[in-house]
Backbone as XML, in Angstrom:
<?xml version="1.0"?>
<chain id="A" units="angstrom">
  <residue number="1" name="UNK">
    <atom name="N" x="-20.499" y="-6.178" z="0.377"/>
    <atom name="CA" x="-19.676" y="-6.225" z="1.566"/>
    <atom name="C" x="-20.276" y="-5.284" z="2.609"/>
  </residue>
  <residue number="2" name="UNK">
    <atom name="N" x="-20.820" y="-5.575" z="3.716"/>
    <atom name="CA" x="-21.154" y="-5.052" z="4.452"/>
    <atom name="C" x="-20.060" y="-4.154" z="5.873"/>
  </residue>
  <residue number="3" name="UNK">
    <atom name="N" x="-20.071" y="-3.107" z="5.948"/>
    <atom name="CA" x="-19.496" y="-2.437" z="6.259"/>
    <atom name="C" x="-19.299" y="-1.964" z="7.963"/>
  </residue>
  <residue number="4" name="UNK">
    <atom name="N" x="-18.885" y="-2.269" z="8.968"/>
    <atom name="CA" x="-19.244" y="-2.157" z="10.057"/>
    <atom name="C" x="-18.194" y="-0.675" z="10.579"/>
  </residue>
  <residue number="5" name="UNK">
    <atom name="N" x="-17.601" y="0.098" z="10.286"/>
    <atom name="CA" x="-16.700" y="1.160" z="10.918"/>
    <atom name="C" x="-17.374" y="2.265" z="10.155"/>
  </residue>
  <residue number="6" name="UNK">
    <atom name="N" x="-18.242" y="2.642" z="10.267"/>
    <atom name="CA" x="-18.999" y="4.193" z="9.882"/>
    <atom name="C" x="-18.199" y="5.117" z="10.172"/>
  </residue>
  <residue number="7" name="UNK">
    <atom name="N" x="-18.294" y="4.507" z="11.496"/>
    <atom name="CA" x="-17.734" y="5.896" z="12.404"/>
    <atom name="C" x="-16.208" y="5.943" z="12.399"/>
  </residue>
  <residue number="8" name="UNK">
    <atom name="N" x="-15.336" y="5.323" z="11.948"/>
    <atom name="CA" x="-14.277" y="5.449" z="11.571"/>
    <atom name="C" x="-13.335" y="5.919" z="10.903"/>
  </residue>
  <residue number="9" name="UNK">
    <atom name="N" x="-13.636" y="5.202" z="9.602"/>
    <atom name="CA" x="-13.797" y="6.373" z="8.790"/>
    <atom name="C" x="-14.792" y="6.454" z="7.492"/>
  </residue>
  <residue number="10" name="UNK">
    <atom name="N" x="-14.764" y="7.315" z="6.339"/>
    <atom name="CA" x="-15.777" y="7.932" z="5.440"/>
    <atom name="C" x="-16.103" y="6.197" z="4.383"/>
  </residue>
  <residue number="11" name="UNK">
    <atom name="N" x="-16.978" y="6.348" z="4.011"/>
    <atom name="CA" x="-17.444" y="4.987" z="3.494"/>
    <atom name="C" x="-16.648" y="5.029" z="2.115"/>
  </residue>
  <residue number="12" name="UNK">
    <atom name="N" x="-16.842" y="6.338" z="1.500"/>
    <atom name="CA" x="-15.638" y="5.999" z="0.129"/>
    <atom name="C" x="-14.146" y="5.768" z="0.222"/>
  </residue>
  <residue number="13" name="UNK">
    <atom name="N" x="-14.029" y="5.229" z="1.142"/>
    <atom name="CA" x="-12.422" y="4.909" z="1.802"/>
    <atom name="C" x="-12.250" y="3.169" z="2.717"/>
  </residue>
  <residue number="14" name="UNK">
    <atom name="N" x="-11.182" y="2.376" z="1.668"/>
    <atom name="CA" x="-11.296" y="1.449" z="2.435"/>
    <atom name="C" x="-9.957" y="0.917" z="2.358"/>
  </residue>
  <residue number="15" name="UNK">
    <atom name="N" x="-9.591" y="0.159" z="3.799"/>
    <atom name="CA" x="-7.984" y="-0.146" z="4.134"/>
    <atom name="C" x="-8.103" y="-1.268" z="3.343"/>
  </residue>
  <residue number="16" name="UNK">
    <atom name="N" x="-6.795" y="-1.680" z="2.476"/>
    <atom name="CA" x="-6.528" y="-2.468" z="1.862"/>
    <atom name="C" x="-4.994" y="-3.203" z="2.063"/>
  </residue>
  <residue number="17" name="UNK">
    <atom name="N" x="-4.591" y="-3.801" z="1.211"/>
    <atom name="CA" x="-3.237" y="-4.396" z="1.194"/>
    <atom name="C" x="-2.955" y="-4.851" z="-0.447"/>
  </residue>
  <residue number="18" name="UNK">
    <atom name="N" x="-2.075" y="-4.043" z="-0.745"/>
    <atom name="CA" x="-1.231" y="-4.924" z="-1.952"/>
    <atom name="C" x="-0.173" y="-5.591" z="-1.976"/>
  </residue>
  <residue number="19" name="UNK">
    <atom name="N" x="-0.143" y="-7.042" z="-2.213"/>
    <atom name="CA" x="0.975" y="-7.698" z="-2.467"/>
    <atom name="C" x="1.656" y="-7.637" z="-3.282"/>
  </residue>
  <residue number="20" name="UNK">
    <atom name="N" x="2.980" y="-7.586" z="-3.916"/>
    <atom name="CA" x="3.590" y="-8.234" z="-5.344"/>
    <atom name="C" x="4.994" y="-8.782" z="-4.614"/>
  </residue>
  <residue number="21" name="UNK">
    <atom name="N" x="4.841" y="-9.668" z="-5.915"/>
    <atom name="CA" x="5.996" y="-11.158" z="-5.403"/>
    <atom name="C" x="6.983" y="-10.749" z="-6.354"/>
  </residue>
  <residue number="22" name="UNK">
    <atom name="N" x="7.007" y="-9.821" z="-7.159"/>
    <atom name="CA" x="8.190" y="-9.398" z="-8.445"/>
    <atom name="C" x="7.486" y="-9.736" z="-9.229"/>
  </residue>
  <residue number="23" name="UNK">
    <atom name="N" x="5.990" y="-10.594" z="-9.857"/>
    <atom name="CA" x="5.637" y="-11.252" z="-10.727"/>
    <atom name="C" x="4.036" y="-10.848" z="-11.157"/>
  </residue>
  <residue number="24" name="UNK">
    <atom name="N" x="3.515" y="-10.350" z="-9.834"/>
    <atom name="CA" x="2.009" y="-10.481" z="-9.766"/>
    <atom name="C" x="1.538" y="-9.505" z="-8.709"/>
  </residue>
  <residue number="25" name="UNK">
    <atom name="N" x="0.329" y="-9.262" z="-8.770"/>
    <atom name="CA" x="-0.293" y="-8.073" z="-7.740"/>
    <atom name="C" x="-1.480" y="-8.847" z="-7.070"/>
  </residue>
  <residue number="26" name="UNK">
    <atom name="N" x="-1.906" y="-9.023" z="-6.356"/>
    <atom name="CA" x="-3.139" y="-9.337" z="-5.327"/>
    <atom name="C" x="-3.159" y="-7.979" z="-4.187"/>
  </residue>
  <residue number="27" name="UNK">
    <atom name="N" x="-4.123" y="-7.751" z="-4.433"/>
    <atom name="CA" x="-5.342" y="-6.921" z="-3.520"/>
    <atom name="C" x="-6.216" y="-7.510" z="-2.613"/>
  </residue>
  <residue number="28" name="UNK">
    <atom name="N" x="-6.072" y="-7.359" z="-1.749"/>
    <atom name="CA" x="-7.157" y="-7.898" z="-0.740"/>
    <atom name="C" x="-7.578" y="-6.672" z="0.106"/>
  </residue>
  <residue number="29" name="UNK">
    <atom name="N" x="-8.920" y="-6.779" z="0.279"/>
    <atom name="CA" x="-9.987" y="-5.380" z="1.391"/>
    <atom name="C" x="-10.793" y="-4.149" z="-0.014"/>
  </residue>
  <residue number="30" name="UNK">
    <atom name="N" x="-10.888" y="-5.130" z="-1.083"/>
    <atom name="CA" x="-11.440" y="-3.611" z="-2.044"/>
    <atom name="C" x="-12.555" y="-3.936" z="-2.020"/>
  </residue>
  <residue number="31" name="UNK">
    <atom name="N" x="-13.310" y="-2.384" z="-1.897"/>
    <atom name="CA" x="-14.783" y="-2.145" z="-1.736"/>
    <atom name="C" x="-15.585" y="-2.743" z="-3.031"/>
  </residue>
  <residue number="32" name="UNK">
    <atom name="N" x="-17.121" y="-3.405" z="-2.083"/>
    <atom name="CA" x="-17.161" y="-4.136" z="-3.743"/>
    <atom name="C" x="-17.824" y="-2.881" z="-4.881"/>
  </residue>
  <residue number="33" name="UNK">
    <atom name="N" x="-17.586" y="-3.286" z="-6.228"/>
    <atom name="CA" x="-17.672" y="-2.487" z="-7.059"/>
    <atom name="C" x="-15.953" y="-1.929" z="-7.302"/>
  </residue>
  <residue number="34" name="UNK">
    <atom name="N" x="-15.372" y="-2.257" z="-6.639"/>
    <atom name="CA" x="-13.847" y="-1.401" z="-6.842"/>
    <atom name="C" x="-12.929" y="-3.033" z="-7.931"/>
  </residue>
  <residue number="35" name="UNK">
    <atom name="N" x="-12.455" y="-2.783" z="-8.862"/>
    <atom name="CA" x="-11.285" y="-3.911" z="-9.296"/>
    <atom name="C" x="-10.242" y="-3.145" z="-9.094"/>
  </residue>
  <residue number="36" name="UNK">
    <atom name="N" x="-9.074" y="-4.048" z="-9.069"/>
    <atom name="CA" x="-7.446" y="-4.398" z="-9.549"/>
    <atom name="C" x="-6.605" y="-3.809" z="-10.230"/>
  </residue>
  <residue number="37" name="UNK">
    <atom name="N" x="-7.713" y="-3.613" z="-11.571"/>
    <atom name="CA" x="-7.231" y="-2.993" z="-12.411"/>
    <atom name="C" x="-7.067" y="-1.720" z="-12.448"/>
  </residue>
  <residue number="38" name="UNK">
    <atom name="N" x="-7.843" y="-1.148" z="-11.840"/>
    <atom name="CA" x="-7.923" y="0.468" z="-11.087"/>
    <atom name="C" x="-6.691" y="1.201" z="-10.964"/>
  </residue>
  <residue number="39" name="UNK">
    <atom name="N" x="-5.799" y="0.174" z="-10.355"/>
    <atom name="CA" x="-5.016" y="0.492" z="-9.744"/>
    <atom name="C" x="-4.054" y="0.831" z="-10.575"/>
  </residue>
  <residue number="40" name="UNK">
    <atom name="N" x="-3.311" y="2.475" z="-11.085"/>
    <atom name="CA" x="-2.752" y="2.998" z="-12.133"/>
    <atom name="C" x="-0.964" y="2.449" z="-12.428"/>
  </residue>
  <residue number="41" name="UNK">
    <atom name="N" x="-1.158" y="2.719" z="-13.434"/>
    <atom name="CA" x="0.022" y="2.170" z="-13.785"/>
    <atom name="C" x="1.444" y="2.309" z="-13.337"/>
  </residue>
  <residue number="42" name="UNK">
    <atom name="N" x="1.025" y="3.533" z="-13.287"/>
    <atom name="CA" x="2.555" y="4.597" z="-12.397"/>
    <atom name="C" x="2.570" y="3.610" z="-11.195"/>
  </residue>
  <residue number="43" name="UNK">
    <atom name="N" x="1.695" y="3.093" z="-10.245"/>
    <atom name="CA" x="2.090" y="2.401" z="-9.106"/>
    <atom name="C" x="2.384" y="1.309" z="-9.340"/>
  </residue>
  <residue number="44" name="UNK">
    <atom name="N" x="2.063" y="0.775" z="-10.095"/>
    <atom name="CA" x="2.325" y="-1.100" z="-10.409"/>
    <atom name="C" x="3.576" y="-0.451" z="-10.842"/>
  </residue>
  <residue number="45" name="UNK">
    <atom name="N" x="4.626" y="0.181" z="-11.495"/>
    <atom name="CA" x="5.766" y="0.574" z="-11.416"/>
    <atom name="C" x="6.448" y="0.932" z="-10.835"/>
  </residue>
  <residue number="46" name="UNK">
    <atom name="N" x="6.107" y="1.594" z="-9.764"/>
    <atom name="CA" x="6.577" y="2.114" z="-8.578"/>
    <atom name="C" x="6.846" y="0.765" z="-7.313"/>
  </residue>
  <residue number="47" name="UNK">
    <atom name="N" x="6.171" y="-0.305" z="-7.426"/>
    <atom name="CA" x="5.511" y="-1.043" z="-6.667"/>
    <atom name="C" x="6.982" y="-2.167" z="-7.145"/>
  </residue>
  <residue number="48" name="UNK">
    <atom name="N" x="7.321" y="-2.470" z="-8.740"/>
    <atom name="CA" x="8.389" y="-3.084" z="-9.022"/>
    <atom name="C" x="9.747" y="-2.656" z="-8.559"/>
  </residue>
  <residue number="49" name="UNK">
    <atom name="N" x="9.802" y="-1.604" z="-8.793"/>
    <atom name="CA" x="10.875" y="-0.517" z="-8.511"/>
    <atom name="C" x="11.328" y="-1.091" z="-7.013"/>
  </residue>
  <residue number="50" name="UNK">
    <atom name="N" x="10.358" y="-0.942" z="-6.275"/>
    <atom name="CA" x="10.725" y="-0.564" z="-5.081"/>
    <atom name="C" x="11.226" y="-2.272" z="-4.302"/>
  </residue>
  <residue number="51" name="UNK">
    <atom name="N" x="10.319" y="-3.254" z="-5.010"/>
    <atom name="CA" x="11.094" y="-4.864" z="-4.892"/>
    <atom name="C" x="12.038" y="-4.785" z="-5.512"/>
  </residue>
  <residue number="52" name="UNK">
    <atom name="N" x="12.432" y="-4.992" z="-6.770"/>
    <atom name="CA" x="13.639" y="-4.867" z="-6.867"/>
    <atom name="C" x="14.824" y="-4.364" z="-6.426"/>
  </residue>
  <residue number="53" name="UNK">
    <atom name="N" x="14.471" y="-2.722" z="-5.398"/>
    <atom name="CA" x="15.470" y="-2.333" z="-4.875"/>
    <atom name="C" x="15.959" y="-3.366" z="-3.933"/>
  </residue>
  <residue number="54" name="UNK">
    <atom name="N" x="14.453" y="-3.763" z="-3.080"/>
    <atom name="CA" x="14.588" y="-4.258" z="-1.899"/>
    <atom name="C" x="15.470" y="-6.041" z="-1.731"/>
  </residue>
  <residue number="55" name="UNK">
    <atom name="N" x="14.652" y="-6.232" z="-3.010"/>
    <atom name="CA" x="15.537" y="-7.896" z="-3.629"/>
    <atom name="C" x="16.947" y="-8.054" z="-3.053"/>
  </residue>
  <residue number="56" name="UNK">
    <atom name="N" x="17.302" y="-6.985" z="-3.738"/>
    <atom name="CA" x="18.940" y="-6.844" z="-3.651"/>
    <atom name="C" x="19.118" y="-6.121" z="-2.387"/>
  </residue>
  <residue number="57" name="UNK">
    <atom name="N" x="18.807" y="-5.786" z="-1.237"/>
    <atom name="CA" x="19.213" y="-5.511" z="0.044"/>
    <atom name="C" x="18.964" y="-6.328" z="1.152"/>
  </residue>
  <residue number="58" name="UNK">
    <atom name="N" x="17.882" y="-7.357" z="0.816"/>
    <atom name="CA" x="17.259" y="-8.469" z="1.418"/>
    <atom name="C" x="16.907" y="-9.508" z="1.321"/>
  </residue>
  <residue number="59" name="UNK">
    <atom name="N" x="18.434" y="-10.181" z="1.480"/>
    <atom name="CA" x="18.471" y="-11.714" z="0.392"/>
    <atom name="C" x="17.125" y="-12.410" z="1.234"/>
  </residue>
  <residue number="60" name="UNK">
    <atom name="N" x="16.462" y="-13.625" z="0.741"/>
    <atom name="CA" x="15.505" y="-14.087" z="0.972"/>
    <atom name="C" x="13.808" y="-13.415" z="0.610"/>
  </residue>
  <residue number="61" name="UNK">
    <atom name="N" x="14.274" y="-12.431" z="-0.032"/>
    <atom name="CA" x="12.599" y="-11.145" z="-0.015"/>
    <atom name="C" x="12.006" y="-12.191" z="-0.863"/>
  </residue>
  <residue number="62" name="UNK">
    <atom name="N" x="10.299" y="-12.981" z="0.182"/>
    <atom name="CA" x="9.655" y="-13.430" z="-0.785"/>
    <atom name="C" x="8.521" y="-12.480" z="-1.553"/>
  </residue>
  <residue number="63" name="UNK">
    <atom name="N" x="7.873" y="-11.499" z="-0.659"/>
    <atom name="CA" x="7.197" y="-10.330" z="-1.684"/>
    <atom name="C" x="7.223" y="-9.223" z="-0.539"/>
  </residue>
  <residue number="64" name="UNK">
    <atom name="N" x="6.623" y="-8.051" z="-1.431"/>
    <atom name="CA" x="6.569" y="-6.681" z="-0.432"/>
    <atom name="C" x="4.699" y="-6.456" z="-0.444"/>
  </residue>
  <residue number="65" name="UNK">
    <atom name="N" x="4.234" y="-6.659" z="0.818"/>
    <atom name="CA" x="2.883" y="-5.899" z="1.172"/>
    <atom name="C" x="2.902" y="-4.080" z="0.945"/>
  </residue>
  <residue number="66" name="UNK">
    <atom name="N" x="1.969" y="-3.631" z="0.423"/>
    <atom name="CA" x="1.972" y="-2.363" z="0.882"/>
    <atom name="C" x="0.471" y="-2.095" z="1.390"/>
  </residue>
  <residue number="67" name="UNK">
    <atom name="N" x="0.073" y="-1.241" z="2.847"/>
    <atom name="CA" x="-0.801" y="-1.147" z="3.417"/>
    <atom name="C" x="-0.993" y="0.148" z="2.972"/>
  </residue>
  <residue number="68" name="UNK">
    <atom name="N" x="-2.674" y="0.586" z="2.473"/>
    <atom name="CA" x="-3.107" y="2.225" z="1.965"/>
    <atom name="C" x="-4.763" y="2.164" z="2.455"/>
  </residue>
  <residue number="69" name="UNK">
    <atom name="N" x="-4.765" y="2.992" z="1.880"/>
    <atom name="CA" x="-6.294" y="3.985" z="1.858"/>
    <atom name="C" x="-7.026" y="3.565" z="0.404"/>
  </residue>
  <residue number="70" name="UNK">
    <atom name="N" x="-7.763" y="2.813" z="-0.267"/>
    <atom name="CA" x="-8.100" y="2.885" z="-1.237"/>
    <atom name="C" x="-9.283" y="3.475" z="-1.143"/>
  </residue>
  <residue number="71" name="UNK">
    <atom name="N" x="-9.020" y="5.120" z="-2.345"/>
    <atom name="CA" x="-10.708" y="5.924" z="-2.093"/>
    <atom name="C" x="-11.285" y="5.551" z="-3.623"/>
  </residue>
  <residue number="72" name="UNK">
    <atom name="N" x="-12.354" y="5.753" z="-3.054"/>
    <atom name="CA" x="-13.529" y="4.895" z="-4.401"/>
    <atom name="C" x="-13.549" y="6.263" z="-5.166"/>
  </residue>
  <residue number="73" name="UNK">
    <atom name="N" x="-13.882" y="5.670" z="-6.341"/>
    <atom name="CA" x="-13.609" y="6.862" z="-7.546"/>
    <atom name="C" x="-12.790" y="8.073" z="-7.780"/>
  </residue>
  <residue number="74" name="UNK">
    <atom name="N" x="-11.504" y="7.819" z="-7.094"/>
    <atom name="CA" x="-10.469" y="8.971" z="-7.471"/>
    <atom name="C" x="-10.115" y="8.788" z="-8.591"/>
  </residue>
  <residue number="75" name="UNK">
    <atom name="N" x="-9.111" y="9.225" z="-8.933"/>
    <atom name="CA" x="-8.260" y="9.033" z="-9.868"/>
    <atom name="C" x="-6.796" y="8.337" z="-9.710"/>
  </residue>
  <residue number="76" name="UNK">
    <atom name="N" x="-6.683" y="8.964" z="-8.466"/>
    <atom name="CA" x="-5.552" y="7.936" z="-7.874"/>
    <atom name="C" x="-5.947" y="7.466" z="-6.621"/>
  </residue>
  <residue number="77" name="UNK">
    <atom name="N" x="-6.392" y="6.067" z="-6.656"/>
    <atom name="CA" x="-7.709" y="5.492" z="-5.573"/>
    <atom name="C" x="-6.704" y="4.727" z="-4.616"/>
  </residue>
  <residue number="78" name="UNK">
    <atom name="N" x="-5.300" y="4.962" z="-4.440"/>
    <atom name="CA" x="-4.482" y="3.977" z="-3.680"/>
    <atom name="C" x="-3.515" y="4.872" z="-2.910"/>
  </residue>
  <residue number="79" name="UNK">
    <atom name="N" x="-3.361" y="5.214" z="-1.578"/>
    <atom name="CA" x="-2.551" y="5.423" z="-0.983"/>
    <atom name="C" x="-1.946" y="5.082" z="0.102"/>
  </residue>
  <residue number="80" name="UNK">
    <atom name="N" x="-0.482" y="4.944" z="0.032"/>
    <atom name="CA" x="0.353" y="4.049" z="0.912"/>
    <atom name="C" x="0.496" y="4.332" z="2.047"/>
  </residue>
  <residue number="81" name="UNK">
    <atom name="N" x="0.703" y="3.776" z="3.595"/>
    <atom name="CA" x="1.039" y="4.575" z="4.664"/>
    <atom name="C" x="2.050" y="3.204" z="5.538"/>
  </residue>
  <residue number="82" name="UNK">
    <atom name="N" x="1.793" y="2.250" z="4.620"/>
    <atom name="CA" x="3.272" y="0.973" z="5.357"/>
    <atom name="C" x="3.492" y="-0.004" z="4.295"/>
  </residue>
  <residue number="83" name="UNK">
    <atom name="N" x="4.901" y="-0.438" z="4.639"/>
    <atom name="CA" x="5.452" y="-1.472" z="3.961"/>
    <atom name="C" x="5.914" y="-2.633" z="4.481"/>
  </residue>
  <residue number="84" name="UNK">
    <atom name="N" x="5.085" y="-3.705" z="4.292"/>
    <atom name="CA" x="5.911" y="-4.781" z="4.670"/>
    <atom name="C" x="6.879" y="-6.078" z="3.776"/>
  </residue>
  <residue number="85" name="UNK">
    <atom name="N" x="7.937" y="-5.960" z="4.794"/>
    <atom name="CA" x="8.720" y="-7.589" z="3.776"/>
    <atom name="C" x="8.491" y="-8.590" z="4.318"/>
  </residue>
  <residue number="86" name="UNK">
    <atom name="N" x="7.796" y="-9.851" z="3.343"/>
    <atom name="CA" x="7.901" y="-10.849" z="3.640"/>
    <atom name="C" x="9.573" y="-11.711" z="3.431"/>
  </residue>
  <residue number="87" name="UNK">
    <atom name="N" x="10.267" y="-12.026" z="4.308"/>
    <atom name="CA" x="10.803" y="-13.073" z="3.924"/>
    <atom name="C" x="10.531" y="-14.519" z="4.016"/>
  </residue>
  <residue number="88" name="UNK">
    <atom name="N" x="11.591" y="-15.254" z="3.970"/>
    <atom name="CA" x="11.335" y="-17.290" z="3.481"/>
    <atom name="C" x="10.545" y="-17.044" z="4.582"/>
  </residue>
  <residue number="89" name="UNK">
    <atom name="N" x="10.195" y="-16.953" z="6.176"/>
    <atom name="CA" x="9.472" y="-17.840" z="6.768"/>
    <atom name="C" x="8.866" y="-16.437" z="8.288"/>
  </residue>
  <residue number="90" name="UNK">
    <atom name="N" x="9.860" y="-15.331" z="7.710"/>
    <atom name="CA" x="9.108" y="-14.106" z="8.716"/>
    <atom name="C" x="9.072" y="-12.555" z="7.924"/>
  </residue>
  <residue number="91" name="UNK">
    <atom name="N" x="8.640" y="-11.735" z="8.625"/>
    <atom name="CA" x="8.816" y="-10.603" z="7.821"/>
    <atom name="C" x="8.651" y="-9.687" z="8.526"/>
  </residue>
  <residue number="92" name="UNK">
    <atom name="N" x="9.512" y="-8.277" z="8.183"/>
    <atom name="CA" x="8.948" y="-6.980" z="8.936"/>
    <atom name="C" x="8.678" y="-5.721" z="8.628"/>
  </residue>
  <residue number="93" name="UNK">
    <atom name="N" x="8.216" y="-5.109" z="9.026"/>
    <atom name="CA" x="7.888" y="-3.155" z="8.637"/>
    <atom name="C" x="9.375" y="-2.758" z="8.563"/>
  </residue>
  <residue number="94" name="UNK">
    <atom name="N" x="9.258" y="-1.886" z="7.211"/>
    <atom name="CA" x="9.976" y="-0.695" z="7.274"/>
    <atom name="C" x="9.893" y="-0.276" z="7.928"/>
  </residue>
  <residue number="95" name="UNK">
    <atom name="N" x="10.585" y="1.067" z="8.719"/>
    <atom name="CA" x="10.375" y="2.252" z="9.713"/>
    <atom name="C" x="9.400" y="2.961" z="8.688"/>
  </residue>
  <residue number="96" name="UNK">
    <atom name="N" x="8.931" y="4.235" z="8.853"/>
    <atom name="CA" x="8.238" y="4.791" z="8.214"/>
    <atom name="C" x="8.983" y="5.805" z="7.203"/>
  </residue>
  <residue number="97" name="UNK">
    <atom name="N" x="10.116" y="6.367" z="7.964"/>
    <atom name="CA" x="10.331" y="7.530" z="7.366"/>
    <atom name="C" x="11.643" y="6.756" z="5.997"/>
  </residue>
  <residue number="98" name="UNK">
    <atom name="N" x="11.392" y="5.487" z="6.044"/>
    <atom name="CA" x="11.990" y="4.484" z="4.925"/>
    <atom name="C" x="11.008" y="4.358" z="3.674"/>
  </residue>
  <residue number="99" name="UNK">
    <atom name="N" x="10.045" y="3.651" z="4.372"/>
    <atom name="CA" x="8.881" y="3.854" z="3.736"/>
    <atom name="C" x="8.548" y="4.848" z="2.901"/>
  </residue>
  <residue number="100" name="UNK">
    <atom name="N" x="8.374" y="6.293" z="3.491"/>
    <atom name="CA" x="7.921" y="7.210" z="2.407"/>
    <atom name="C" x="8.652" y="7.568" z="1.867"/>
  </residue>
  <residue number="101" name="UNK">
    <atom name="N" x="9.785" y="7.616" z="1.822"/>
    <atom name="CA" x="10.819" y="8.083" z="1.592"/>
    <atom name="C" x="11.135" y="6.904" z="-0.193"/>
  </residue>
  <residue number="102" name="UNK">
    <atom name="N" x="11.109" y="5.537" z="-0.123"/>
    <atom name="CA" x="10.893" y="4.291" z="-0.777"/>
    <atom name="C" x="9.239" y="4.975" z="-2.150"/>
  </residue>
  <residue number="103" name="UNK">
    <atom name="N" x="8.514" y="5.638" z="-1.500"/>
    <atom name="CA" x="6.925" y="5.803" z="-2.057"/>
    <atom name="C" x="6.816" y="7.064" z="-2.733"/>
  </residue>
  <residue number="104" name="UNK">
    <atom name="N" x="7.934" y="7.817" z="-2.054"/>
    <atom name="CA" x="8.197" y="9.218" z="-3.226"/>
    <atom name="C" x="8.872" y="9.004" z="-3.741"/>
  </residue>
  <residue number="105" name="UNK">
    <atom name="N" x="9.940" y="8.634" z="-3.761"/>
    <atom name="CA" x="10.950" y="8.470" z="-5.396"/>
    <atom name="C" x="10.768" y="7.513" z="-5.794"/>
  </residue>
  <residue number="106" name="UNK">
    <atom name="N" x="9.395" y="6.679" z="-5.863"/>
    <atom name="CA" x="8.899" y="5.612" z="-6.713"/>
    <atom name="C" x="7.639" y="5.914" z="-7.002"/>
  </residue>
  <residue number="107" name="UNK">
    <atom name="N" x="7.018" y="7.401" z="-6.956"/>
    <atom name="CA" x="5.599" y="7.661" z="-7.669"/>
    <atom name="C" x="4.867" y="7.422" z="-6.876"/>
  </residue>
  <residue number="108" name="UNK">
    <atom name="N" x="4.863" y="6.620" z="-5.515"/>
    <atom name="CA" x="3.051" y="6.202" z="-4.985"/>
    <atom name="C" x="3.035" y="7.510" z="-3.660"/>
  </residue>
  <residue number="109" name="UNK">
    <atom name="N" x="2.047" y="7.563" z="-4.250"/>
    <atom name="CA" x="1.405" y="8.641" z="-3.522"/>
    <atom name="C" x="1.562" y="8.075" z="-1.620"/>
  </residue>
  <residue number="110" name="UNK">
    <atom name="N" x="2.047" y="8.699" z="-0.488"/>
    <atom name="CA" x="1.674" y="8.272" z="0.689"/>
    <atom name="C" x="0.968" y="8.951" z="1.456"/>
  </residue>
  <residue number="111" name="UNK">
    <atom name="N" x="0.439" y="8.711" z="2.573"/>
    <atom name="CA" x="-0.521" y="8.386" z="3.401"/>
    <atom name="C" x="-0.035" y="9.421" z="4.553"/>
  </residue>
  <residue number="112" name="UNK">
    <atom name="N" x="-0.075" y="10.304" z="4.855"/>
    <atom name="CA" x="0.603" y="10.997" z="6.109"/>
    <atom name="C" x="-1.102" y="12.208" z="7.041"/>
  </residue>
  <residue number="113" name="UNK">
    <atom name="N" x="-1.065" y="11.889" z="8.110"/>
    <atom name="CA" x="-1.663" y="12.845" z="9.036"/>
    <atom name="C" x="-1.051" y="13.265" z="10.057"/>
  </residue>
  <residue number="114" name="UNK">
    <atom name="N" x="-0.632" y="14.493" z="10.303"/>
    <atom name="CA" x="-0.164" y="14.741" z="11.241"/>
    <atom name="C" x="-0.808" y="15.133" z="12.188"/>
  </residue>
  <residue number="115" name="UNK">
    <atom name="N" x="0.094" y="14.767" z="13.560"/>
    <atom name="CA" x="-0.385" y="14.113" z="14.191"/>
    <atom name="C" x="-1.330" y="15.361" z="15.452"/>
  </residue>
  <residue number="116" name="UNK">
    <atom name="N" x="-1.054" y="16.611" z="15.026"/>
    <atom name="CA" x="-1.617" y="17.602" z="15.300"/>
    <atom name="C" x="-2.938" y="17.652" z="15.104"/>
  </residue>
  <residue number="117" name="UNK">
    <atom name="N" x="-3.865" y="17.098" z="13.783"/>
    <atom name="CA" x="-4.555" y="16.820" z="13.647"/>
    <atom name="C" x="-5.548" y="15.804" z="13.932"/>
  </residue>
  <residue number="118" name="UNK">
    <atom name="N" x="-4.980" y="14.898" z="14.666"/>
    <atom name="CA" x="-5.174" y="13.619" z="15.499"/>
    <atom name="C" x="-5.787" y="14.118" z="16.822"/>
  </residue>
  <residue number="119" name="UNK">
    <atom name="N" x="-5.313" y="14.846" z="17.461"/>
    <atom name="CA" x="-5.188" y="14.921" z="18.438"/>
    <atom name="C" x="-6.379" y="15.898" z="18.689"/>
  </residue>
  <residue number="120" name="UNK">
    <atom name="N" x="-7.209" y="16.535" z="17.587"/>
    <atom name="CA" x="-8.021" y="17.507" z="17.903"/>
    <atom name="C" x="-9.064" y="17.317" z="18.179"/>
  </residue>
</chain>
C-alpha cells in the first residue's frame, strides 16, 4: 500500500475504521502487513458492549463504525477517537464527549489531543 501523507502523520500510524453489526468485525485502512486479528480481545468486547447498549437506545441500529489510530506493532494497535451509528437507511456521530465516555467504561482505549497542542 503505498502511502501518500508523510507529512501528516508518522508512517507507523494508520486511520482506520471498525465495523461490527452485533455479529462480525470488518476493518478497513490496515497497513499492509497489519491483520484483524491483532485487534485484542478486550476491544472486540468492548466493541459488543457498547452495540448492545446502543441496540436498545436506537431502535433500527444496523451496526456501529468506530474511527481510530491503528499503530503498527503496539500492543494495543487500535485507538478510538469517533463513533458512528448506522441506521436502516442513515446514520450519525455520537457527540464526542458520548463517545469517550461509551470507550472508557468499555475498555477501548481513546484518541484525545488537546487542543493546546494543536495549535503549536
Amino acid at each position: 500500500m503505498t502511502q501518500f501523507n508523510d507529512y501528516l502523520y508518522p508512517m507507523n500510524e494508520a486511520h482506520v475504521r471498525l465495523h461490527y453489526d452485533g455479529d462480525s468485525f470488518h476493518l478497513d485502512g490496515l497497513p499492509e502487513g497489519c491483520e484483524p486479528e491483532q485487534l485484542p480481545e478486550s476491544f472486540r468486547r468492548g466493541m459488543s458492549a457498547i452495540y448492545n447498549l446502543l441496540e436498545t437506545l436506537a431502535p433500527g441500529l444496523s451496526c456501529i463504525s468506530v474511527l481510530g489510530v491503528w499503530f503498527h506493532r503496539d500492543p494495543d494497535p487500535l485507538v478510538a477517537f469517533a463513533l458512528w451509528l448506522q441506521m436502516d437507511s442513515e446514520g450519525f456521530y455520537l457527540p464526542m464527549a458520548s463517545s469517550a465516555s461509551l470507550f472508557r467504561e468499555n475498555g477501548i482505549p481513546y484518541f484525545h489531543k488537546p487542543l493546546e497542542s494543536v495549535l503549536k
